[in-house]
matplotlib code that plots the C-alpha trace (Angstrom):
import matplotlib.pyplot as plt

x = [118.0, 118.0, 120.3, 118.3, 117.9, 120.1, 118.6, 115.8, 115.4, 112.2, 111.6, 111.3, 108.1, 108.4, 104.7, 103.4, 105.6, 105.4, 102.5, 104.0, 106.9, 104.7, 103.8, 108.0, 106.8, 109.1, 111.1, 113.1, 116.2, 115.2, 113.7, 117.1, 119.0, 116.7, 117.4, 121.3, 121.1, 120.1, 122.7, 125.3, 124.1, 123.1, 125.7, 129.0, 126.8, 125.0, 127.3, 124.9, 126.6, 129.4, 129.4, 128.1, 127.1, 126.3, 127.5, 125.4, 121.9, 122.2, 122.5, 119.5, 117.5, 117.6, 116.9, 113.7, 113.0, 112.7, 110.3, 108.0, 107.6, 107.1, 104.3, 106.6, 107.7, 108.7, 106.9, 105.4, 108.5, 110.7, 113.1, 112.7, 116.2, 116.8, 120.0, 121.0, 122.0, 125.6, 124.6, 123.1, 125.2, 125.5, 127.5, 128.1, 129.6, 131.2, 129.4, 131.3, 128.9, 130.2, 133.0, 136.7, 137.0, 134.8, 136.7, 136.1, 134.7, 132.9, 130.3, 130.1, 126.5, 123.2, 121.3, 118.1, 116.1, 118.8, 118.2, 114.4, 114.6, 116.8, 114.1, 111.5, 113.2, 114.9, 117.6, 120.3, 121.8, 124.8, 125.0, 123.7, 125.6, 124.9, 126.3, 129.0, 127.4, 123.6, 123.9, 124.8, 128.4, 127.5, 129.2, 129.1, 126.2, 124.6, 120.8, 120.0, 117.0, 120.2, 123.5, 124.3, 121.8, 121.9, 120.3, 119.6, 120.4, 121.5, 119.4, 121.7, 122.2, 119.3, 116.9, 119.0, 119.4, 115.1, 115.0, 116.5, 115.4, 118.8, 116.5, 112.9, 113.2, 116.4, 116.4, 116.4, 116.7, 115.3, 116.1, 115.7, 114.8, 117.1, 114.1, 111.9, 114.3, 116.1, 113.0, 111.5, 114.1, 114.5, 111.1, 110.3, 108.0, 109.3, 108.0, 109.1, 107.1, 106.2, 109.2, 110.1, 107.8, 110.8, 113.7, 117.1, 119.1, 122.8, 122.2, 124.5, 121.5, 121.0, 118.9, 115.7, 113.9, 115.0, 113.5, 114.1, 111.7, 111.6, 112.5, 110.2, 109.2, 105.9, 103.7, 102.6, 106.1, 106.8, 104.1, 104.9, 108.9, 108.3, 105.1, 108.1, 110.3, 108.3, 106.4, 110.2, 111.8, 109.3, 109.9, 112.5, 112.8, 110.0, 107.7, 104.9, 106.2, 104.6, 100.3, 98.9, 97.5, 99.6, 98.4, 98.9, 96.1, 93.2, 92.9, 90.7, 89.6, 90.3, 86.9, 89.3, 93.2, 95.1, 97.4, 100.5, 102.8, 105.8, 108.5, 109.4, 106.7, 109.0, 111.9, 110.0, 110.2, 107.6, 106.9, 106.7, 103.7, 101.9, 102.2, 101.2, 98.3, 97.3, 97.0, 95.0, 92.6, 92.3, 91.6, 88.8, 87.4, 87.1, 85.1, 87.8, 88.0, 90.9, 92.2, 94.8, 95.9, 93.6, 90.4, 91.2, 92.5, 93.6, 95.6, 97.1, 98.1, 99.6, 101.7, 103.3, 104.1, 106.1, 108.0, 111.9, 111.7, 114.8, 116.3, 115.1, 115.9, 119.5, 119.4, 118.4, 120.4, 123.6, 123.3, 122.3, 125.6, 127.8, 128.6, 130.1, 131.9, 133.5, 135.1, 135.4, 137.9, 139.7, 140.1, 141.3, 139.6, 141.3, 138.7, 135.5, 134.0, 134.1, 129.9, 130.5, 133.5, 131.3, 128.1, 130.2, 131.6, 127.6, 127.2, 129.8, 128.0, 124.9, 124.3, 121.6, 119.2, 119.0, 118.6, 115.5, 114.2, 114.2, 112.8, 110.1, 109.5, 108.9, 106.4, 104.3, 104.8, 103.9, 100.6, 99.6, 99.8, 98.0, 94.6, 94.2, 93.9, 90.2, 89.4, 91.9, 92.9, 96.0, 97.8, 100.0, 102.7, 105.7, 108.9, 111.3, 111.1, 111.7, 113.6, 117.2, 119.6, 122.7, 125.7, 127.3, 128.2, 125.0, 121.8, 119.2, 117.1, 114.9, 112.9, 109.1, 110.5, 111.7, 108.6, 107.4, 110.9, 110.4, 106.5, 107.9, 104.2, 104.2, 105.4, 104.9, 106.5, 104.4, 106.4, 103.3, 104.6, 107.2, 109.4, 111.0, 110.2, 112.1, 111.1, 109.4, 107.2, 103.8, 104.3, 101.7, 101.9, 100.1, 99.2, 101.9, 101.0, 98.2, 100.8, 98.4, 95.5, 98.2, 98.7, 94.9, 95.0, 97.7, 96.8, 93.4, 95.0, 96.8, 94.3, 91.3, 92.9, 96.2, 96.4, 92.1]
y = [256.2, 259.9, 260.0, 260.2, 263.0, 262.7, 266.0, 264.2, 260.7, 258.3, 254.9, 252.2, 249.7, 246.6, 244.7, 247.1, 246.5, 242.6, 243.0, 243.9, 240.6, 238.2, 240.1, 241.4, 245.1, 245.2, 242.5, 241.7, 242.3, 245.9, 246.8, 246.0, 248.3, 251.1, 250.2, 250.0, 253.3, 254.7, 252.9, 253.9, 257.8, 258.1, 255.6, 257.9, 260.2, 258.1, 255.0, 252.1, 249.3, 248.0, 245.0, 244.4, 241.3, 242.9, 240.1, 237.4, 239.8, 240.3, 236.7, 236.0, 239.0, 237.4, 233.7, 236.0, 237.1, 233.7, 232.5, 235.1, 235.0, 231.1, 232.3, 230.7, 232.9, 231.2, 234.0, 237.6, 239.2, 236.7, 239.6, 242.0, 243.9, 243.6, 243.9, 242.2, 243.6, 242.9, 241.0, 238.0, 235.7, 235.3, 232.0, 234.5, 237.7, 238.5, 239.2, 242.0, 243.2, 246.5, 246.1, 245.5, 242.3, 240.7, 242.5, 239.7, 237.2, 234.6, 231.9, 230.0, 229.7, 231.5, 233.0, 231.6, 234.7, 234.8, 231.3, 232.0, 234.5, 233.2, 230.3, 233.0, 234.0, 237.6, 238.8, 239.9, 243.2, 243.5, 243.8, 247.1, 248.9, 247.9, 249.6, 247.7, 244.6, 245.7, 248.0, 251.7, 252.3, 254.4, 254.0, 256.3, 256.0, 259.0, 260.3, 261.1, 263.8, 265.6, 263.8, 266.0, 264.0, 260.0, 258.2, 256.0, 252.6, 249.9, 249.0, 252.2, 251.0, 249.1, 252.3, 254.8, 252.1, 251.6, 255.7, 256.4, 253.7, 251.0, 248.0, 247.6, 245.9, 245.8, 243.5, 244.9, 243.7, 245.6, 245.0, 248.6, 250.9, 249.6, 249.2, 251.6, 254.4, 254.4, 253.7, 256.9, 259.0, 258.1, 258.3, 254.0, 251.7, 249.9, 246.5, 244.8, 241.6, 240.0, 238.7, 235.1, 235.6, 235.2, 232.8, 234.9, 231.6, 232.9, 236.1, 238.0, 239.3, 236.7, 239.1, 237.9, 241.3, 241.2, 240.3, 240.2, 242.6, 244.9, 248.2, 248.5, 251.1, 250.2, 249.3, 245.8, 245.3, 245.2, 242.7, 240.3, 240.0, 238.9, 236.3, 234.8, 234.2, 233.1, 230.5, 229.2, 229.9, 230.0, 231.8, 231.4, 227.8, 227.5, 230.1, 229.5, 231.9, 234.9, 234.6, 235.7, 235.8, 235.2, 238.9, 242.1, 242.3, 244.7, 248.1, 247.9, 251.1, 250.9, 251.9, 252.6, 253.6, 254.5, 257.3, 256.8, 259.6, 257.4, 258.4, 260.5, 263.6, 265.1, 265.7, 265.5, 268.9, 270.9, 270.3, 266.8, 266.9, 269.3, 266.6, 263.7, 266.1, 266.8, 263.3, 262.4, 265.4, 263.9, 260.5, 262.0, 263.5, 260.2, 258.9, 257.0, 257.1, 258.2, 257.3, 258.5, 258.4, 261.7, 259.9, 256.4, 253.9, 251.1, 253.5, 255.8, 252.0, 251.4, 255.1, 253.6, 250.1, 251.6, 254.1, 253.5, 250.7, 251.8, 251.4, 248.0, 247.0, 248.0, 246.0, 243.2, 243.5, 244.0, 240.9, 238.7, 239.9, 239.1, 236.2, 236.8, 240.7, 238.5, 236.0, 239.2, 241.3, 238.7, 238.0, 241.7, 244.7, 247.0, 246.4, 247.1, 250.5, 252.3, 251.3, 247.7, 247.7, 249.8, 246.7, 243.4, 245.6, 246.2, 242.5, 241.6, 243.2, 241.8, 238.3, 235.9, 236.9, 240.8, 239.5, 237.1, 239.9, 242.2, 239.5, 239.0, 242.7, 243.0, 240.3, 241.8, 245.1, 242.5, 241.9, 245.5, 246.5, 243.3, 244.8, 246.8, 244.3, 243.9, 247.7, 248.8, 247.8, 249.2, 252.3, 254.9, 257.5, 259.3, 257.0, 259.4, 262.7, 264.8, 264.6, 262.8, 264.5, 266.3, 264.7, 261.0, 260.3, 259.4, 257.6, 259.2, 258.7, 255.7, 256.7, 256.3, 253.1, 251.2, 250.7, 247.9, 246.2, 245.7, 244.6, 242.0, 243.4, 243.9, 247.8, 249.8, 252.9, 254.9, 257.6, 260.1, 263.5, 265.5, 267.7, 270.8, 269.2, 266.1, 262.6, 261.6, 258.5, 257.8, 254.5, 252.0, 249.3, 245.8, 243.3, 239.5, 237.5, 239.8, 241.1, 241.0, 243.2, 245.5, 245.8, 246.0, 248.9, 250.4, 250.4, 251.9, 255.0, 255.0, 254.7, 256.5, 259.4, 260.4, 260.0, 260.1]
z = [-32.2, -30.0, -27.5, -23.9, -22.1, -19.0, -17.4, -16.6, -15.2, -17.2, -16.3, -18.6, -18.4, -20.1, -19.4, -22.1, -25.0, -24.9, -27.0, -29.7, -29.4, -31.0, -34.3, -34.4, -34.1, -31.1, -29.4, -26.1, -28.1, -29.3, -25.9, -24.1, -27.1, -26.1, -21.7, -22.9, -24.5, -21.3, -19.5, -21.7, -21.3, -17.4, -16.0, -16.1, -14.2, -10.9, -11.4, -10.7, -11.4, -10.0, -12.8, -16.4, -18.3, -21.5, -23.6, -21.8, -21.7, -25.4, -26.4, -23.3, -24.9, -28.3, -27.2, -25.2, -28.4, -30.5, -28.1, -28.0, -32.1, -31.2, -28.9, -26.1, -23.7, -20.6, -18.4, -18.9, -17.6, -20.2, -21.5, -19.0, -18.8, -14.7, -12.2, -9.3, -5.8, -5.5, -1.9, -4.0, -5.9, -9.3, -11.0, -14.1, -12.3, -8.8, -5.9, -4.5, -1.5, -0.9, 0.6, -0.3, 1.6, -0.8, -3.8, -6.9, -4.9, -6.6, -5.1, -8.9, -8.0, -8.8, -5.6, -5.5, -6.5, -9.7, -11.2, -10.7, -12.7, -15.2, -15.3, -16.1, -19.0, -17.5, -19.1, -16.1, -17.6, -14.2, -10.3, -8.8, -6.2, -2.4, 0.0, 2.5, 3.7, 2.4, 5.9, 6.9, 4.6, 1.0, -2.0, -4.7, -6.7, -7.6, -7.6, -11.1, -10.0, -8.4, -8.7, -5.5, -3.9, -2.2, -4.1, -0.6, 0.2, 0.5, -2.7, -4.1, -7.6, -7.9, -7.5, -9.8, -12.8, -12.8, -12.5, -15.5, -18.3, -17.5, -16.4, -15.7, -12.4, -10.0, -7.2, -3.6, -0.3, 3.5, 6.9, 8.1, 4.3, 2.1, -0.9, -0.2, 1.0, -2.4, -4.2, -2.9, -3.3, -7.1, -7.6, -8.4, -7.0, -4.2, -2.9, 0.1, 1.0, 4.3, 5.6, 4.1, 1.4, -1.5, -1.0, 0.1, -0.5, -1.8, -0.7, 2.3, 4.1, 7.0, 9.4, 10.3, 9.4, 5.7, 3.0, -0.9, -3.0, -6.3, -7.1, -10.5, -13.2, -12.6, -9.7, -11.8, -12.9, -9.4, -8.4, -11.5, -10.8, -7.3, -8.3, -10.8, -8.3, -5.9, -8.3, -8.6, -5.7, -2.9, -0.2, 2.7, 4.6, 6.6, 5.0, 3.0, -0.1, -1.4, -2.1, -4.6, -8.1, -11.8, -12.4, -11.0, -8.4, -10.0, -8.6, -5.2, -3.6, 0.3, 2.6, 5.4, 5.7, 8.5, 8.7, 10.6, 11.8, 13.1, 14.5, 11.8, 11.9, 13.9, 11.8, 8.2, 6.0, 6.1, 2.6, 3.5, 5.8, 3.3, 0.5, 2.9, 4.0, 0.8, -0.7, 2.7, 1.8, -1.8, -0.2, 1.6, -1.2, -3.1, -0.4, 1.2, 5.5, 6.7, 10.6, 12.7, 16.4, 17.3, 16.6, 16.9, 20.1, 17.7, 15.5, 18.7, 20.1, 16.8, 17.0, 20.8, 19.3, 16.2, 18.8, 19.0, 16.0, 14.4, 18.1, 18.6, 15.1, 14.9, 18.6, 16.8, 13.9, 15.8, 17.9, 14.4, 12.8, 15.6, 12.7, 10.4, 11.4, 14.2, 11.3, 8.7, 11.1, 11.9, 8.1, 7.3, 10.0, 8.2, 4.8, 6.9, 7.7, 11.0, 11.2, 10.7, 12.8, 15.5, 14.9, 15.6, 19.5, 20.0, 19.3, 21.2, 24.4, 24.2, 25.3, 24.1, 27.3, 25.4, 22.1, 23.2, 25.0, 21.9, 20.0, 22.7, 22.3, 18.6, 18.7, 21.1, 19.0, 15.8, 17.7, 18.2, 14.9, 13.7, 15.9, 12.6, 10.2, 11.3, 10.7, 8.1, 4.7, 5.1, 6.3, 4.8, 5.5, 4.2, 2.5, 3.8, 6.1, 2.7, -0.4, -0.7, 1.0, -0.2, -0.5, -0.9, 2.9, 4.2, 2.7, 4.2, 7.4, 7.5, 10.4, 8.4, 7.4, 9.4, 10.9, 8.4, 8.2, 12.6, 11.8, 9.4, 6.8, 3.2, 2.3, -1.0, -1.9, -4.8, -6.4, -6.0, -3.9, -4.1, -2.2, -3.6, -6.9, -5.9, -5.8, -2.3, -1.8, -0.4, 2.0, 2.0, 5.1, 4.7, 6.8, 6.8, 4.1, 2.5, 0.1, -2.8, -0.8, -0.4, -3.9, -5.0, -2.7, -3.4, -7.3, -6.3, -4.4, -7.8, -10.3, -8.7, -6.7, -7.4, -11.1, -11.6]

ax = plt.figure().add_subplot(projection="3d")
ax.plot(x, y, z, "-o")
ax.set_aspect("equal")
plt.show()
């Protein structure tokens, strides 16, 4: 086998080869080889993982690959090489969750998104770097476009493993960017569902605006790994789970999109806006109306409702982690970060009357942007204000997308611009529990306009 080029970064599909398992052309086992080869060539360069489990994928990818010649595969994705964010539990390797406090911790249990997948035949290659607590601390995974370069976060690992050919899919989780931030910047597919839509049980990510999603090598790939879980997981308590079909929704063109500036207009690159305007011009062209907050009340409505979400996010946020940083510092304060440090003092002085009051706020926020579900099939934007950033301390602003995190909506990242011939995202927003329309959409921008 060639060794990979580790100049530059290709992702590895898996959907496509499974139709060669049944005749033993190919096979689970051999696809893994070819994702470890990667892994073996890229990872002293972006570091990825934090853990491996090579031993127990191999023997997973060839009990995959017995079933499939027994025309028996326990789901399409059975054998899909994927990794785990090191936030959700796993009964076979530590869940570290960035941070030294949890150093070898293990919960001798399977998150609930883990044994679903484990259930659908998956073979779990490792854990994926996170950064501290899933929040604001970076670690030192690497961008593999420019290893200069974040590769974002938190999803950190998860994002630079599906960029270069490691795994297929790696498991993400967002409360502010943390999946489509990375995802954009390492040029994947990035899918973060209405919030509750996929079960977060075992998982250290108790904020009501997160939600568990997929960082993917391909916009199906991304659909089908989350349908999986779902089917065995549902979603979180209380939730309904994620809808949709068995298949990746077929390609729909949208009649109307809205084009959202956000907060971040402001501070993207110049070369930013030209690639966001120039996809919207290629949208017109194919027929497809185009909105924004010039021409259009609902829209302009929209632009007020999203101002200051990362403000009233991180308000949020702070107050719902005032458990457990209150229990962590007292266990050690000298293993968590300045920023998480900094969170549980914020916390501390707020009391429940702020925190309703923010709540109170988003909703009616959640209520303005809803208006456009009547008018819009969905709207779009930038993932990011321009390409990754330089260096290892910081993982990028999330100011374009922290917008769908506050809404609580479906979000898709399509690795379709670029920026300086880096990797930059287009964003597509949904509408709650209309996941699947997002997709169809989203796969219609794909197939009929940018790649037409």
């Amino acid at each position: 086998m060639n060794a990979p080029d580790v100049k530059t970064p290709v992702m590895r599909p898996y959907l496509p080869a499974t139709a060669d398992f049944a005749s033993g052309k190919d096979s689970p086992r051999a696809f893994l080889e070819r994702s470890l080869t990667a892994l073996e060539a890229w990872e002293p360069k972006i570091g990825a993982f934090v853990t491996l489990g090579l031993v127990a994928a191999r023997a997973a990818a060839d009990e995959s690959t017995a079933r499939w010649r027994a025309g028996k595969p326990h789901s399409p994705i059975d054998g899909m090489p994927v990794g785990i964010k090191d936030i959700i539990e796993t009964i076979d390797m530590p869940t570290q969750n960035g941070s030294p406090l949890f150093a070898g911790f293990r919960s001798e249990r399977d998150g609930a998104s883990v044994a679903a997948l484990r259930e659908a035949g998956a073979v779990i290659v490792g854990k994926t770097v996170t950064t501290e607590f899933a929040a604001t601390e970076p670690r030192e995974t690497r961008n593999p476009w420019d290893t200069t370069r974040t590769p974002g976060g938190s999803s950190s690992g998860s994002a630079a493993a599906v960029a270069v050919g490691a795994i297929t899919v790696g498991l993400g989780t967002q409360v502010i960017g943390s999946i489509l931030r990375p995802a954009g910047f390492c040029g994947c597919f990035g899918f973060k569902p209405t919030v509750g839509a996929i079960n977060r049980g075992g998982s250290y990510d108790g904020l009501s605006q997160s939600a568990h999603g997929t960082i993917a090598a391909s916009l199906p790939e991304a659909w089908q790994v989350a349908y999986e879980i779902a089917q065995r997981a549902g979603g979180d308590p209380g939730f309904p789970g994620l809808y949709g079909p068995a298949t990746p929704p077929a390609p729909a063109t949208p009649r109307r999109l809205a084009m959202l500036e956000t907060d971040g207009w402001s501070v993207a690159t110049p070369a930013a806006r030209q690639a966001l305007e120039a996809a919207v011009a290629k949208l017109k062209a194919a027929g497809i109306a185009i909105a924004t907050r010039r021409d259009n009340d609902k829209v302009a409505a929209t632009e007020t409702a999203i101002h200051g979400a990362r403000a009233l996010s991180m308000a949020i946020n702070a107050w719902e982690s005032r458990w457990p940083i209150n229990t962590y510092r007292a266990r050690d304060a000298s293993k968590l970060s300045k920023s998480m440090l900094d969170r549980g003092v914020a916390a501390e002085a707020m009391t429940l009357d702020d925190y309703r009051r923010d709540l109170a706020d988003r909703d009616k926020r959640r209520a303005v942007y809803h208006a456009l579900a009547s008018e819009f099939d969905a709207c779009i934007t930038l993932t990011a204000p321009g390409a990754a950033p330089v260096g290892l301390g910081w993982t990028g602003d999330p100011v374009f997308v922290v917008p769908g995190s506050m809404l609580g909506v479906p979000a898709l990242t399509l690795p379709v611009l670029n920026d300086g011939g880096l990797p930059l995202g287009l964003q597509f927003l949904g509408f709650a529990d209309r996941d699947a329309a997002l997709f169809a959409t989203a796969a219609g921008v794909l197939a009929a306009v940018v790649r037409g």
